[in-house]
C-alpha positions as CSV (number, residue, x, y, z in Angstrom):
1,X,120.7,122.2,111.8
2,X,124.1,121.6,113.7
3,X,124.8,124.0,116.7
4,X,128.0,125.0,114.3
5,X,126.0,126.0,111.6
6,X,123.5,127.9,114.0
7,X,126.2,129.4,116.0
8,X,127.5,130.6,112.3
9,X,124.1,131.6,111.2
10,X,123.5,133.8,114.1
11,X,126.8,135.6,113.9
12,X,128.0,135.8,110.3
13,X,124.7,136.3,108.5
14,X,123.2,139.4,110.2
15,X,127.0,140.9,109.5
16,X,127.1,139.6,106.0
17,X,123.1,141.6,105.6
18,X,124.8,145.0,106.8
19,X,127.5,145.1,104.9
20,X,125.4,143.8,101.9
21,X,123.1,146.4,102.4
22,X,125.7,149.5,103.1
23,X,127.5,148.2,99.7
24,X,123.9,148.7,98.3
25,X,123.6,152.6,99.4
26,X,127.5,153.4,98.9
27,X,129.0,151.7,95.9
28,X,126.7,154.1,93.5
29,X,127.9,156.6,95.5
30,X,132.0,155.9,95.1
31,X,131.3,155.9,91.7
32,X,131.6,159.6,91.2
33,X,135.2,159.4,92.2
34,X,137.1,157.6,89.3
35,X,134.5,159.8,87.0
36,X,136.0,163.4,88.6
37,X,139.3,161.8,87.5
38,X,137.9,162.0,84.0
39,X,140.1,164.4,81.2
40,X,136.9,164.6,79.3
41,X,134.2,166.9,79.0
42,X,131.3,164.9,79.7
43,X,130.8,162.4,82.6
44,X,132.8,159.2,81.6
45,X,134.9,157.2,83.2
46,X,138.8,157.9,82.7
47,X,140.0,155.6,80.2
48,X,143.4,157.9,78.6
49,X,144.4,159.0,81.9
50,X,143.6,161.0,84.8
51,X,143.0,164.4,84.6
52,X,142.5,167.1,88.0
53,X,141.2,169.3,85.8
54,X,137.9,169.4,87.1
55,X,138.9,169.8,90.7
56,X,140.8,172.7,89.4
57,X,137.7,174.2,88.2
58,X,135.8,174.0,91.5
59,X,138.5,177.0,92.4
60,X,138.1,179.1,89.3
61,X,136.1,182.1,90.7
62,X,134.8,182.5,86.7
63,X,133.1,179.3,86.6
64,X,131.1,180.0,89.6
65,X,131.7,176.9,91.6
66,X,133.4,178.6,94.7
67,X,131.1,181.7,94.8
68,X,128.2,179.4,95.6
69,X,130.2,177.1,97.6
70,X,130.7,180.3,99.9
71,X,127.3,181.3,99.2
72,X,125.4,178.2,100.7
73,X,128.1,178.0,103.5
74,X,127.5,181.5,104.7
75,X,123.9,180.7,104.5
76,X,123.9,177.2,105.7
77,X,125.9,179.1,109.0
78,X,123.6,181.7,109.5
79,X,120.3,179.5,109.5
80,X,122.4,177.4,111.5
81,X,123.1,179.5,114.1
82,X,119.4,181.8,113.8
83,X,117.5,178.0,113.6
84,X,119.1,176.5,116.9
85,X,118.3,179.7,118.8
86,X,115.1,180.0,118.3
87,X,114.3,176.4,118.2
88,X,116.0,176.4,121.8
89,X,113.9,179.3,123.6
90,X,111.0,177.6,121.9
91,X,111.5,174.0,123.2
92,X,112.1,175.2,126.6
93,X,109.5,177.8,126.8
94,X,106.6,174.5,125.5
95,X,108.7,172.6,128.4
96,X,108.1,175.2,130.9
97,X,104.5,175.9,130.0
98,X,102.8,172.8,129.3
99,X,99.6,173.2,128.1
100,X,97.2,173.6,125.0
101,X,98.6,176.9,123.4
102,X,102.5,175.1,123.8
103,X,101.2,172.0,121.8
104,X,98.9,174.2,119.3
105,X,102.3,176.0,118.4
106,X,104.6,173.2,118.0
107,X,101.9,171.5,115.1
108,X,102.1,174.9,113.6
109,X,105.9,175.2,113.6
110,X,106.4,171.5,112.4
111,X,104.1,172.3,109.5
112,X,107.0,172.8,106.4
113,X,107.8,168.6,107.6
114,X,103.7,168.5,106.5
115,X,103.4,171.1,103.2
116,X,105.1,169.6,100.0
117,X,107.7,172.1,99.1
118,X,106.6,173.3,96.2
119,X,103.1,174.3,97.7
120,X,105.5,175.9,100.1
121,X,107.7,177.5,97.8
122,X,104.9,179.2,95.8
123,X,103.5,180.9,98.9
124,X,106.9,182.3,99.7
125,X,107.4,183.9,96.2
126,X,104.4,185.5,97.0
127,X,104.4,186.8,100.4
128,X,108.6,187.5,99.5
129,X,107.9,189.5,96.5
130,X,105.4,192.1,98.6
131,X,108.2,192.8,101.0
132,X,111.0,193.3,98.1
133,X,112.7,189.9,99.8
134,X,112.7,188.2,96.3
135,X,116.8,186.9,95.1
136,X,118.6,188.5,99.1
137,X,120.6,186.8,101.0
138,X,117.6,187.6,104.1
139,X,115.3,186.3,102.3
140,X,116.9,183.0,101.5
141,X,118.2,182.8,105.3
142,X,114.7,183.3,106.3
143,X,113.3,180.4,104.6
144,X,116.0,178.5,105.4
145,X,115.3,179.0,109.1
146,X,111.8,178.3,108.7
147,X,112.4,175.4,107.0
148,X,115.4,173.5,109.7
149,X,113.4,174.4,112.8
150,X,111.1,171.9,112.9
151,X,114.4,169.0,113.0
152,X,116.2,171.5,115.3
153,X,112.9,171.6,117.5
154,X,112.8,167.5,117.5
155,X,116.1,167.3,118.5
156,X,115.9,170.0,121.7
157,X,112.8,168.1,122.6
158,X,113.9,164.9,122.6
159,X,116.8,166.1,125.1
160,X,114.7,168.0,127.3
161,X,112.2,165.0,127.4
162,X,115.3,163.6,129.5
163,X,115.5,166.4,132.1
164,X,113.9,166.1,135.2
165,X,112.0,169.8,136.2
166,X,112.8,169.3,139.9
167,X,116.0,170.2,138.9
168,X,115.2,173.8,137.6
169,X,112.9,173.5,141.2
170,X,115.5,173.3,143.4
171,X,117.8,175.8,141.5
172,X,115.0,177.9,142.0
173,X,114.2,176.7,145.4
174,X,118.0,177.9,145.9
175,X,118.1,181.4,144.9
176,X,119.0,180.9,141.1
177,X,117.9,183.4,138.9
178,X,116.4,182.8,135.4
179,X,119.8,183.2,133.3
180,X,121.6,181.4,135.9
181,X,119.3,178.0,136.0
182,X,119.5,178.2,132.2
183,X,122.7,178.1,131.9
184,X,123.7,176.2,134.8
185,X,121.2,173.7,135.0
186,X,119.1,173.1,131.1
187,X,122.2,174.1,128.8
188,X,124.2,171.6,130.0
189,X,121.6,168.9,129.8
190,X,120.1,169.7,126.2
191,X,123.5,170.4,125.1
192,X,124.1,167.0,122.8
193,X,120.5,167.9,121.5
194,X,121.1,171.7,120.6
195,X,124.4,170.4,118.9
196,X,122.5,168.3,117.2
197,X,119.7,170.2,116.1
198,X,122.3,172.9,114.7
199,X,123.9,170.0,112.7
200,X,120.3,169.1,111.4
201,X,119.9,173.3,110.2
202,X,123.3,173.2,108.5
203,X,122.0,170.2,106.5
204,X,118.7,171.2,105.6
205,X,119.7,174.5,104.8
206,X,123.2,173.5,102.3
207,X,120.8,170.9,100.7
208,X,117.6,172.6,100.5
209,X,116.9,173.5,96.3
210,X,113.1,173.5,95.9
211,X,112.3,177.0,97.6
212,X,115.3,178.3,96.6
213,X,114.5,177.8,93.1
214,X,111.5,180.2,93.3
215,X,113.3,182.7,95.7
216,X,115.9,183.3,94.1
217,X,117.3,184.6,90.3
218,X,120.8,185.5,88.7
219,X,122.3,187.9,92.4
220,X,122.1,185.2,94.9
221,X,123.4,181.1,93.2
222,X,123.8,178.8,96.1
223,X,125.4,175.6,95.4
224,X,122.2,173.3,94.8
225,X,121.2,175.8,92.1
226,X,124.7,176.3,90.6
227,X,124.0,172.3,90.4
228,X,120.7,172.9,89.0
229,X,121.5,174.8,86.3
230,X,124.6,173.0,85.2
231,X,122.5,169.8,85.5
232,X,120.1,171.3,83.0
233,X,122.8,173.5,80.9
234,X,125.0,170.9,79.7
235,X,126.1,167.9,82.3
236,X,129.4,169.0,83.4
237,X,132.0,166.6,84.9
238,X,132.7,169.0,87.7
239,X,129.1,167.8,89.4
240,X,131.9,164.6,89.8
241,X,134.2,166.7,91.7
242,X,132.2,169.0,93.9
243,X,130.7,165.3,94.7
244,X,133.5,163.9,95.3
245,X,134.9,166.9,97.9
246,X,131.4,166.5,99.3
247,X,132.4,163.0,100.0
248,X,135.4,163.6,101.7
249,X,134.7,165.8,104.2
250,X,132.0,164.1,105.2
251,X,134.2,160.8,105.7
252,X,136.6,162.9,107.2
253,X,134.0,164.5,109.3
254,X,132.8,161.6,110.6
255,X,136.3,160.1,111.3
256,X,136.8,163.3,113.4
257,X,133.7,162.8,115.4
258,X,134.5,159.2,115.9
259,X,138.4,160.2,117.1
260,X,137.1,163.0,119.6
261,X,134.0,161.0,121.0
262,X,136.2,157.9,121.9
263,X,138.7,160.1,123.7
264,X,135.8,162.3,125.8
265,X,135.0,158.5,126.8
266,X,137.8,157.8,127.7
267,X,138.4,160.3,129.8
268,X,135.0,160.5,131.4
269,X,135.8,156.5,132.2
């Protein structure tokens, strides 16, 4: 082989692979975009015209679509928020106190990544309808905690594996008192990971479908279920629009984050 044809080998092919690949993953997923467009009532792809009849419908409080988008958001926040919390004082307290009753703890608390869901599920409905926690917003929110802090706990950890303890020794060393160190000297450092662990919650919690199934009824319809049912109803084309909303503000979400890390850079440099 030429030194041409290597030197084109080694840097068009691996280029030519990614984008083959991420064509692979998101061209299925662009698909639901003309469909939304659709003036039918069945998933099809618009062939009279285009219709915004079904993004429409995503705002009609009567068809149930933005009650359980506000559901799951209020939820997903909630969890969020409780997840990252209590994943935090747990990853620093097992980085403090290293030792056998630390380690024992984080197996136990990374146990719903072990236990299929639906093993998991079915012991909830139990313990849940004993304490009358069966179709409430707590109850979901609970499991929905339960369930994230495990990926919020990886995350913390991973940051605080990067933190040197002589730091929180010389604060110490210096007069700092407990609050003081933490946030002086360990929020700052586990920051990207505690932002990241809370991003992880949000997700787990607005996708997560299989507990929520069991846990809940007709009072509380988060937006998985409310796709659920119309899955197994009748297959509406406004699955097409919420997926294509979805869609967008993760692009745009991502273009954001992209924007706003450049610029920190830049300004840090």
């Amino acid at each position: 082989m030429s030194p041409r044809l290597r030197r084109i080998g080694e840097r068009w092919l691996p280029w030519t692979l990614a984008w083959l690949l991420l064509a692979f993953l998101f061209v299925p997923v662009l698909v639901v975009v003309p469909v939304a467009l659709t003036a039918k009532d069945y998933l099809s792809l618009p062939t009279s015209g285009i219709s915004f009849q079904h993004f429409a419908s995503l705002a009609d409080w009567r068809a149930g679509w933005l009650p359980s988008i506000l559901t799951s958001l209020g939820i997903a926040l909630a969890s969020s928020i409780a997840a990252t919390g209590v994943s935090a004082a747990f990853a620093i307290g097992a980085w403090v106190y290293a030792g056998r009753w630390p380690s024992t703890m984080r197996i136990i608390l990374l146990s719903p990544l072990i236990v299929p869901p639906i093993i998991y599920a079915v012991g909830m409905v139990r313990l849940w309808s004993k304490l009358s926690l069966l179709d409430s917003w707590l109850g979901v929110t609970i499991v929905h905690v339960i369930l994230a802090m495990p990926l919020a706990v990886l995350a913390i950890g991973a940051s605080l594996s990067n933190l040197d303890p002589r730091l929180v020794q010389a604060a110490r060393s210096l007069g700092a008192r407990p609050p003081t160190v933490f946030g002086r000297v360990i929020l700052p450092n586990i920051l990207p990971g505690t932002i990241a662990g809370a991003i992880l919650a949000f997700i787990v919690s607005w996708d997560e479908i299989t507990v929520t199934l069991f846990i809940t009824s007709r009072r509380l319809v988060t937006l998985p279920r409310k796709i659920w049912t119309s899955i197994a109803d009748a297959v509406d084309p406004a699955l097409a629009a919420i997926a294509t909303v979805m869609l967008v503000v993760t692009i745009v979400c991502l273009l954001l984050r992209m924007t706003v890390w450049e610029r920190l850079a830049q300004r840090r440099s």
